[in-house]
N, C-alpha and C positions, 0 to 999 in steps of 0.2 A: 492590602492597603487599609489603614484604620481610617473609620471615619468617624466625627463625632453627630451624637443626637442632633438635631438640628442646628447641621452647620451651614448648612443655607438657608435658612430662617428668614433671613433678612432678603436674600435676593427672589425669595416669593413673595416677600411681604411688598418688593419694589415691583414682582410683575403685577401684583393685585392692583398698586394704584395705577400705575400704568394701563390696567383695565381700566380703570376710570373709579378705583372706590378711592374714598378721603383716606386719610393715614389712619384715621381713628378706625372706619369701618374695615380697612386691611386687620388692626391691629385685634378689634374685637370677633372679626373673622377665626383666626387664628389660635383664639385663645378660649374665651366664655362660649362662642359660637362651635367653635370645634367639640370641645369640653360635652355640649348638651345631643352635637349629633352623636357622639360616641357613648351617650348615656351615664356620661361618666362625671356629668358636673357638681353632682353632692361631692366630690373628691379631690378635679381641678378644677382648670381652668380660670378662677377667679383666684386675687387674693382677701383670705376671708380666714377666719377662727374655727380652726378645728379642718382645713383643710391643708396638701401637697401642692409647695410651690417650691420654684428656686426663683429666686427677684436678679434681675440683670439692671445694675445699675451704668444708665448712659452718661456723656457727656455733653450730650444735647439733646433738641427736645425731638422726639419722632414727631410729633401733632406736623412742624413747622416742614418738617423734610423726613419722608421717609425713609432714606438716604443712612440719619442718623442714629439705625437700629445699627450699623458699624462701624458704632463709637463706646465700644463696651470698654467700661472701666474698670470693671467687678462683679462677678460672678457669686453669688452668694445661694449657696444649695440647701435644699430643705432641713436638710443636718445640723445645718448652724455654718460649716466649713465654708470659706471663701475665698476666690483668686484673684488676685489685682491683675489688670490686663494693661501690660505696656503703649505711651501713647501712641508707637509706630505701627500698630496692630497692623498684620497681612491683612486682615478682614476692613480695616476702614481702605486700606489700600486695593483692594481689589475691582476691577472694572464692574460697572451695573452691566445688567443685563442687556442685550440688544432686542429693542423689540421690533421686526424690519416693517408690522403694519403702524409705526410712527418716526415721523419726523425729528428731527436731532431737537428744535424745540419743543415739544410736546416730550420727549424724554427728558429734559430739561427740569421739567415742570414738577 
């Protein structure tokens, strides 16, 4: 079975807030924060000049709903190469996570 580089990306980034961090602290968890425990942040992790990145352009805002890291529109890899992502995407379509120590409002949220 192939699977891709962080193809659940997003449904950790929904158990993070589900922890209780804001979408911003999921999102820089994940990214600048991961980057400097792996020692590796002169290289990613942020976007910056003279650094390895691929940019995921969404269709809406993550800050508002972290939800909406599975509204990828575009794929654009550190190559310059780029994928446009159909808007019926499986990944906006696929169920969130269950988390059973929260309530259906509180997964809501």
């Amino acid at each position: 079975m192939h699977s891709e580089v962080g193809a659940n990306a997003e449904l950790e980034l929904e158990d993070l807030v589900a922890a209780g961090l804001t979408p911003l602290a999921a999102i820089t968890a994940a990214t600048s924060e991961a980057a400097r425990v792996l020692g590796a942040d002169a290289e990613i992790g942020t976007v910056a000049e003279g650094k390895r990145a691929d940019l995921i352009l969404l269709d809406a805002d993550p800050l508002e709903d972290i939800r909406n890291t599975r509204r990828i529109r575009m794929v654009i890899q550190e190559d310059g190469s780029w994928t446009a992502v159909p808007s019926s995407s499986p990944r906006e379509n696929r169920p969130s996570p269950i988390q059973p120590w929260r309530t259906e409002d509180e997964r809501l949220c």
